[in-house]
C-alpha positions as CSV (number, residue, x, y, z in Angstrom):
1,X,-103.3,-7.4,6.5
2,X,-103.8,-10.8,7.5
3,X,-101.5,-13.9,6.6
4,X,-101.5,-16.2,3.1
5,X,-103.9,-18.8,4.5
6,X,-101.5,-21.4,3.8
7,X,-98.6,-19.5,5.3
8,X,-96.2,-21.8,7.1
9,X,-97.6,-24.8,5.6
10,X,-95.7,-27.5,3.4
11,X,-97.2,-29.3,0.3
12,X,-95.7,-31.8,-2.1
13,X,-97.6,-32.6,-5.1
14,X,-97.4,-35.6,-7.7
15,X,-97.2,-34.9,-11.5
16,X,-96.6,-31.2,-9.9
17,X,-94.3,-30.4,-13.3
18,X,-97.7,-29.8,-15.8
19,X,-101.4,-29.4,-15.9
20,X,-103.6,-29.9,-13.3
21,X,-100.4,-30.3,-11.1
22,X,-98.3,-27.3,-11.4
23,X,-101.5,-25.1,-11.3
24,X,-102.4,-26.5,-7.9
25,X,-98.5,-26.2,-6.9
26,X,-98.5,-22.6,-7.9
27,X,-101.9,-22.1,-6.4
28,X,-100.5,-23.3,-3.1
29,X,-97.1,-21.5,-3.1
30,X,-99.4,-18.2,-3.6
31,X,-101.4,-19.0,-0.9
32,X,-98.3,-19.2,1.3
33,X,-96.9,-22.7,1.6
34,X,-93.4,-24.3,0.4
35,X,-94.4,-26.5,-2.0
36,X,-92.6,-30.0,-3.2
37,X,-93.8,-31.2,-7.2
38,X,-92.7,-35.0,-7.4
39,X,-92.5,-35.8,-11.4
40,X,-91.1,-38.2,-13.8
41,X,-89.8,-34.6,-15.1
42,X,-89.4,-32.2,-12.7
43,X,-86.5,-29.7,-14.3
44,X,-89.1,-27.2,-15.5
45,X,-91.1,-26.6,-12.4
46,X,-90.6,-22.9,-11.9
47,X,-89.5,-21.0,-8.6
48,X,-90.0,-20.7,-5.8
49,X,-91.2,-24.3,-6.3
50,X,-88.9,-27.4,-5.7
51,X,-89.2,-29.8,-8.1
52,X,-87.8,-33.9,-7.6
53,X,-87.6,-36.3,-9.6
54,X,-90.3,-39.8,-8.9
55,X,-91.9,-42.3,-10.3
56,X,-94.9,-43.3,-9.2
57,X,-94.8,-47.0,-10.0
58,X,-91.5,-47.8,-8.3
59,X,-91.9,-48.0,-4.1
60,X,-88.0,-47.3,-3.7
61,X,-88.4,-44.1,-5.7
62,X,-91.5,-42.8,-4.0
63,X,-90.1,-43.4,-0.7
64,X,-86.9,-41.7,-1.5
65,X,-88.1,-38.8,-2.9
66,X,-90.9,-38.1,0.0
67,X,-88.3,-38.1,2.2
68,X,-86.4,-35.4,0.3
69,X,-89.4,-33.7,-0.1
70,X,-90.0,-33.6,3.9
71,X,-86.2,-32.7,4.2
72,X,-86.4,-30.0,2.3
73,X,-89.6,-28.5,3.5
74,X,-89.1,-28.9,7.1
75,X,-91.9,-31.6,6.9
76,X,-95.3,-32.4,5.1
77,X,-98.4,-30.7,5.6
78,X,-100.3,-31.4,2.4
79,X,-100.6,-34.1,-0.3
80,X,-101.8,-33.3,-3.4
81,X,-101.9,-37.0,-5.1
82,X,-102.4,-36.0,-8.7
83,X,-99.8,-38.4,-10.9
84,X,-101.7,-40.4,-13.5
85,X,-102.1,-41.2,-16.9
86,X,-105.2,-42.1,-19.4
87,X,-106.3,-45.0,-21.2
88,X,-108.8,-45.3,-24.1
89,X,-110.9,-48.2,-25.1
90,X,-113.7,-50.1,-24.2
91,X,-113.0,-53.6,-22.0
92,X,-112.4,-55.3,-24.9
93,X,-109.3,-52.9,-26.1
94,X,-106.9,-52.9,-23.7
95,X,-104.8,-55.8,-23.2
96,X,-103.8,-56.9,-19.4
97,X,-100.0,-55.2,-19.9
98,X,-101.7,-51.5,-20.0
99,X,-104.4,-52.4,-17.1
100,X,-101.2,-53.3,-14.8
101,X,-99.9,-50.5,-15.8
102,X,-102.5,-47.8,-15.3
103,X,-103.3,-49.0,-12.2
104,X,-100.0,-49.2,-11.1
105,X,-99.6,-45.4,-11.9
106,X,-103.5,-44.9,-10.8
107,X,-104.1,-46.7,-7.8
108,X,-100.9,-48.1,-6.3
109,X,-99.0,-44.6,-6.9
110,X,-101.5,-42.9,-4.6
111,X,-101.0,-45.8,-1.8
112,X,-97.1,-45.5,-2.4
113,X,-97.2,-41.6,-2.1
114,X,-99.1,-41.7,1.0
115,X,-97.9,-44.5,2.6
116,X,-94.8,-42.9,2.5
117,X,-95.8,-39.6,3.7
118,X,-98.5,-40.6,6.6
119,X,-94.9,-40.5,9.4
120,X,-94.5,-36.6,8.3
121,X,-98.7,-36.1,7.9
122,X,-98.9,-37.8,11.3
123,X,-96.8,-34.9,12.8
124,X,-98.9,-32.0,11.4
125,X,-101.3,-30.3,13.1
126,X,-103.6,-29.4,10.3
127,X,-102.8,-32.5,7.8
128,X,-104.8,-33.4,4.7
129,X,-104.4,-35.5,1.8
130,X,-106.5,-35.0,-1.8
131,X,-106.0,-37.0,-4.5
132,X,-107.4,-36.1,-7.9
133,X,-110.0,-38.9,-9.2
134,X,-112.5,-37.8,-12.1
135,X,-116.1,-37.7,-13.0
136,X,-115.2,-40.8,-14.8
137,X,-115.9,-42.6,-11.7
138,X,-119.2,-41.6,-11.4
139,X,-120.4,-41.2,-14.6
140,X,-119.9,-44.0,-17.4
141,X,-118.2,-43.0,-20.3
142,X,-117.6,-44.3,-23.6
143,X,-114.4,-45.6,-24.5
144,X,-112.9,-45.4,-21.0
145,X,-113.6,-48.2,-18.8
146,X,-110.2,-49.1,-18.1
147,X,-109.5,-45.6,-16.9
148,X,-113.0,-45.2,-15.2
149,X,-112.0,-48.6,-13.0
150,X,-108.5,-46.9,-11.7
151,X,-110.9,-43.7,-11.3
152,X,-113.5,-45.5,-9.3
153,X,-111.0,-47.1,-7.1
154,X,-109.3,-43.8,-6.3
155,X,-112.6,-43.0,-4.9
156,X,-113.5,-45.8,-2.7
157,X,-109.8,-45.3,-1.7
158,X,-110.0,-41.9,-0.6
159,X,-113.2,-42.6,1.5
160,X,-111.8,-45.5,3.0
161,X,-108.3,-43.9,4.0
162,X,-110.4,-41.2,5.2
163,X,-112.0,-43.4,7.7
164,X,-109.0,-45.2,8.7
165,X,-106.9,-41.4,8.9
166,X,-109.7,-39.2,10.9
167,X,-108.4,-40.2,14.3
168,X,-105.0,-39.4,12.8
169,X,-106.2,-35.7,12.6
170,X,-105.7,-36.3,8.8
171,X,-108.4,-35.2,6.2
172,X,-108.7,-36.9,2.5
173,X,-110.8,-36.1,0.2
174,X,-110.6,-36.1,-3.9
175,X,-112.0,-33.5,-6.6
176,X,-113.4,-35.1,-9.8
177,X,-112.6,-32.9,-12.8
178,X,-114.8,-33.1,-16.0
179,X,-112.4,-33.0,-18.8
180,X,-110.0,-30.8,-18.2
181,X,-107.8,-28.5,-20.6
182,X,-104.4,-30.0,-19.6
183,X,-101.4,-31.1,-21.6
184,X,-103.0,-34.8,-21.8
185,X,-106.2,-33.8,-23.4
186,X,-104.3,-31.9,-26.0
187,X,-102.3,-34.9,-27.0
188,X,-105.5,-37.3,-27.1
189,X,-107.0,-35.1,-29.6
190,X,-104.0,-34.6,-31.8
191,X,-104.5,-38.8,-31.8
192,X,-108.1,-38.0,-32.9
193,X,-109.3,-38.5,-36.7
194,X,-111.2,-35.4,-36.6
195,X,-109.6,-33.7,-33.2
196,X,-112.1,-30.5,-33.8
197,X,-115.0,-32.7,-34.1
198,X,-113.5,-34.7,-30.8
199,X,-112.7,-31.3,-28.9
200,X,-117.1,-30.2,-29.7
201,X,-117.5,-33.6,-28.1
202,X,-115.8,-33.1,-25.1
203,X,-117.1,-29.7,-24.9
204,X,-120.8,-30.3,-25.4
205,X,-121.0,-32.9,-22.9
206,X,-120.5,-30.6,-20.3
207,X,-123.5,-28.7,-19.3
208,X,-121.4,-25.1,-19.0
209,X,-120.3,-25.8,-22.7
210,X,-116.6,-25.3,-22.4
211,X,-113.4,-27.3,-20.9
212,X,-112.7,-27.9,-17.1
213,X,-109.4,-25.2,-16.6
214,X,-106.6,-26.5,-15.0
215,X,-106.7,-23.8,-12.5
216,X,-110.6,-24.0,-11.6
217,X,-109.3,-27.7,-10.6
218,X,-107.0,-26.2,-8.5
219,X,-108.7,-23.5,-6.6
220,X,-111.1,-26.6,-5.5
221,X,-108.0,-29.0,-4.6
222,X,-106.6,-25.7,-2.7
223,X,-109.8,-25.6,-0.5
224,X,-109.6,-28.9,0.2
225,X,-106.4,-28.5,1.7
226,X,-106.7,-25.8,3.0
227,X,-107.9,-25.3,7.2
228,X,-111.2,-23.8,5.4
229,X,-112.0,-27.2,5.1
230,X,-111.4,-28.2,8.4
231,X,-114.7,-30.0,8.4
232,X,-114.6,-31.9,5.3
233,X,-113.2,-35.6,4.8
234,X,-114.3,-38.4,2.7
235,X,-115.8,-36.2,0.3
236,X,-115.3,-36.2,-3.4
237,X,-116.1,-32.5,-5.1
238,X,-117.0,-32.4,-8.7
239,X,-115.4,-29.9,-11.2
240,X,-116.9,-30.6,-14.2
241,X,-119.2,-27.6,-15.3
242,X,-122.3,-29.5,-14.3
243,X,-121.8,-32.9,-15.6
244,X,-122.5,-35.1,-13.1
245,X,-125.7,-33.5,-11.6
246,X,-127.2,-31.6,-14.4
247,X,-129.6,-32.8,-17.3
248,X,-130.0,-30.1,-19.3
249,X,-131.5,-29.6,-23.0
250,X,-128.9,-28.2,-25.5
251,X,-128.6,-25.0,-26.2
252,X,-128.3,-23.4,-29.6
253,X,-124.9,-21.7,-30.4
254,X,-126.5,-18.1,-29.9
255,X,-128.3,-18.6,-26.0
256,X,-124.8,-19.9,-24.5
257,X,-124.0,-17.2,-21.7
258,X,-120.5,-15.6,-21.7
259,X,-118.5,-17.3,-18.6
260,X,-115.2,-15.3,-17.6
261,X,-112.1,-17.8,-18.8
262,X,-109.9,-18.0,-16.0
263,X,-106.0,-17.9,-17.3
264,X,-104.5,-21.4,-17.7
């Protein structure tokens, strides 16, 4: 029976304690590496996981808690740049305190996180970085430019890096969920007037006609990490059931197919 095919390797993952994060810790750690999850709230991520406290936004903190991270691990293989936060509103809405702020977390925490781990990722033999961006940098949608911007940058940024890292022996790429049914999507529509009309929304936009899972995100930010994809850098993969290539009519209720639900 052959070997996990991340046996040996080392991970650390940002907002690793919820959603999209932990399921792509988890993922990891059963695919056989020793996994790190950097939060703002780390005391419930689960064994055999390691969770440390970070934020994102402050240099000091990210620095210090990479190099716990890399202590504890014996070094950093993979990292799984995944902390961010949303932001509603057209450009009018948000005032320039919140875009600081989400960029900040957006942007800037992805060049703290990896600034501070490129001296370990330099030392691994089979290194790669993915950072989680969004179809919202591709697509436009309403009522989110201020998120869409931080998204679009995160995707210039990982093909850049990717330039400047492939003599390094380091890969980068990004996945771009659709919306996903994470912790943060449950909260925007509790905010909504209607949140079952806002949940149909989000669902009927996508051409599958269901929710991005956090663990389908996973599985793709796995691969991507993974030595299967020891030929792919500066590449952003969609996860988004079809809803940034597809232009489909809309089906009646009755013709959906049945797709198997994978367990969040």
């Amino acid at each position: 029976m052959s070997a996990p095919e991340l046996a040996g390797s080392t991970a650390v993952v940002t907002g690793g304690a919820s959603g999209i994060g932990l399921a792509t810790a988890r993922l990891l750690s059963a695919r056989g590496a020793r996994v790190a999850c950097l939060d703002l709230e780390p005391d419930g991520v689960p064994d055999p996981l390691i969770g440390i406290r970070a934020d994102v936004s402050d240099d000091d903190a990210v620095r210090t808690a990479v190099e716990q991270a890399a202590r504890l691990l014996g070094g950093i293989d993979i990292l799984v740049n995944n902390a961010g936060i949303g932001a509603q509103g057209t450009i009018e809405d948000n005032p320039d305190d919140e875009w600081r702020r989400v960029f900040d977390v957006n942007v800037f925490g992805i060049v703290r996180t990896t600034r501070a781990a490129l001296p370990h990722l330099r030392r691994s033999s089979h290194a790669a970085i993915v950072n989680t961006c969004s179809i919202a940098a591709t697509a436009g949608l309403p009522d989110r430019a201020l998120y869409s911007a931080t998204k679009g940058a995160v995707l210039s940024l990982t093909r850049a890096t990717a330039a400047d890292l492939v003599h390094d022996g380091i890969r980068v790429n990004c996945v771009n969920p659709g919306t996903a049914d994470t912790p943060w999507i449950a909260r925007l529509l509790d905010r909504a007037d209607d949140p079952e009309a806002e949940r149909a929304a989000l669902t009927a936009r996508q051409p599958l006609g269901r929710l991005v899972t956090a663990d389908e995100v996973a599985a793709a930010i796995a691969y991507l990490a993974s030595p299967l994809s020891g030929s792919t850098t500066g590449t952003d993969l969609a996860v988004d059931g079809g809803m940034s290539g597809l232009r489909v009519r809309p089906p009646s209720p009755a013709s959906l197919p049945e797709f198997p639900q994978q367990r969040r």
